[in-house]
C-alpha positions in Angstrom: -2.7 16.6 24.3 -3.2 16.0 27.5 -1.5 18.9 29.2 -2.5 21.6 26.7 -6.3 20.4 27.2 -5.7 20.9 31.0 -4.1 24.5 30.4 -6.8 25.7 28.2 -10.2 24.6 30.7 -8.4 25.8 33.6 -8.4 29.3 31.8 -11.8 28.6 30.4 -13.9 25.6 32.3 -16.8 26.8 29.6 -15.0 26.4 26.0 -17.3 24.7 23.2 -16.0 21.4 23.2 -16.0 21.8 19.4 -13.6 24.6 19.6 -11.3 23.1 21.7 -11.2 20.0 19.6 -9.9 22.7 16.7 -7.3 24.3 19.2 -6.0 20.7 20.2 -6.0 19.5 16.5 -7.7 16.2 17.5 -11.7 15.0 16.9 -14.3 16.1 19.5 -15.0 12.4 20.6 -11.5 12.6 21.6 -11.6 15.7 23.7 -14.8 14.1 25.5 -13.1 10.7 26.1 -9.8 12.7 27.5 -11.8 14.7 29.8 -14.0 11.7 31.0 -10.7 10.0 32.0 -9.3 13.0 33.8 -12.4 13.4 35.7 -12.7 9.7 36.8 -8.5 10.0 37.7 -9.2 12.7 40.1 -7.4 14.9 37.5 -10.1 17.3 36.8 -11.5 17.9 40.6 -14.6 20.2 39.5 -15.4 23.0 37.3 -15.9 26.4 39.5 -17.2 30.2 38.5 -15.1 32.8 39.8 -17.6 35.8 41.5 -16.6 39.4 42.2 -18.9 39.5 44.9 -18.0 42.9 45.5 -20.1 43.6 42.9 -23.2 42.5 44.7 -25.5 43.2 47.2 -24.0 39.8 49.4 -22.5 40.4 52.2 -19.1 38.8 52.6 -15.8 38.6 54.1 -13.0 36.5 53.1 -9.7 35.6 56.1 -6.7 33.8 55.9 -5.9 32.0 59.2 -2.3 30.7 59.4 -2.3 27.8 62.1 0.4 26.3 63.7 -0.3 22.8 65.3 1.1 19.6 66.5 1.5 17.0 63.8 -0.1 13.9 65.5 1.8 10.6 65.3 1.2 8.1 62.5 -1.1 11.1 60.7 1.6 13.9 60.8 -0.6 17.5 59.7 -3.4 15.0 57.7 -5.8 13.9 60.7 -5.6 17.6 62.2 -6.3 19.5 58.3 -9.0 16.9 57.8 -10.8 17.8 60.9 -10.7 21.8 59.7 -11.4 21.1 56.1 -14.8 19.6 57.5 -16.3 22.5 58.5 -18.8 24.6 55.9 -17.1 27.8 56.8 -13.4 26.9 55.3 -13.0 26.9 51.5 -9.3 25.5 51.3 -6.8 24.4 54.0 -3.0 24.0 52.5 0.0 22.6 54.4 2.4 25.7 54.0 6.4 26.2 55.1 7.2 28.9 57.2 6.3 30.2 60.8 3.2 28.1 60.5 1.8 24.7 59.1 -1.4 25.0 57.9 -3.3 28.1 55.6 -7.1 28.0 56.2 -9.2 30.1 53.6 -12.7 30.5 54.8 -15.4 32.7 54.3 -18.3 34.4 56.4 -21.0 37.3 56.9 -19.2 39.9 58.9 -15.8 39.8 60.4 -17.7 38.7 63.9 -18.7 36.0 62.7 -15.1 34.9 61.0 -13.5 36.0 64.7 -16.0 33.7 66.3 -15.4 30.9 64.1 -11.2 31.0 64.8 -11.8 31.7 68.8 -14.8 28.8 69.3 -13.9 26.6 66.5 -10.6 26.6 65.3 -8.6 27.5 68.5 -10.2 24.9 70.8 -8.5 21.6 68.5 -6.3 20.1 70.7 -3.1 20.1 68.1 -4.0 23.7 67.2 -0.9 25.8 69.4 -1.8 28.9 67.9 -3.2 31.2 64.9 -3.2 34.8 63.2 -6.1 35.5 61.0 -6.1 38.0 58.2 -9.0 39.3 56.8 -9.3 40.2 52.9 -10.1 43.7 52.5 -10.0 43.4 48.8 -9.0 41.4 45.6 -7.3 42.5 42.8 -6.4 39.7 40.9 -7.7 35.8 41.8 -7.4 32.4 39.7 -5.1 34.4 37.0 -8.2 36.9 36.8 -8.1 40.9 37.5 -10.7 42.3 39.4 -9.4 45.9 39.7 -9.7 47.3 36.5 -8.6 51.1 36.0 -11.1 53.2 34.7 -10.1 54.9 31.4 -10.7 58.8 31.7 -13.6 59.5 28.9 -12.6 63.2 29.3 -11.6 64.7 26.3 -8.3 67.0 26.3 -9.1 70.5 25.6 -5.2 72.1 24.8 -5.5 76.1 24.4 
């Protein structure tokens, strides 16, 4: 049960819990118990609502900053992604393969102020050796949801 709960409120954080009792095939005190206990696991982190903000008047720009940086001894790329993950600007920092170690996801009001943040913020950590930011000119798809729908051509087709 467990696994199938998980699937279907990481599609749908907001389902009844009476309706998912009926998809799971199990009594709704169950489903509440089974999400209490994955919450209080660290299972069930939090429960988020995905925004196009596109779609409104607030302005905002999105970056991804690869960062490559010494790993520090005894704390290897924890102490240093800590440190970054602190500040209110960045929404997610991952420990990545590749040409770089860490991917830092954060979010501001113009591109300035995201270039600002890297060069005064970022850049100036002592295990930070260097970064390449890359700003998110737009989404089409994001947590399994598309944002970029076509628009169907209401025309109608006039044949001779």
């Amino acid at each position: 049960m467990r696994e199938e709960l998980l699937a279907v409120i990481e599609k749908n954080s907001r389902i009844d819990l009476k309706e998912l009792a009926v998809i799971l095939g199990v009594e709704e005190i169950d489903v509440v118990n089974e999400i209490a206990a994955l919450e209080a696991e660290g299972i069930i982190c939090g429960y988020h609502t995905l925004i196009n903000w596109e779609k409104t008047s607030v302005d905002k720009v999105d970056a991804l900053i690869e960062v490559r940086v010494t790993p520090q001894r005894g704390q290897g790329f924890d102490g240093i992604a800590e440190r970054i993950y602190k500040y209110p600007e960045v929404r997610s920092v991952y420990l990545i393969s590749g040409g770089y170690d860490l991917m830092v996801i954060l979010e501001g009001k113009t591109l300035r102020e995201v270039a600002n943040f890297v060069s005064d913020k970022l850049s100036t950590l002592d295990t930070v050796l260097s970064t390449a930011t890359h700003f998110i000119l737009k989404k089409y798809k994001d947590h399994g949801t598309v944002f970029a729908q076509k628009e169907e051509d209401e025309r109608e087709m006039i044949t001779p």
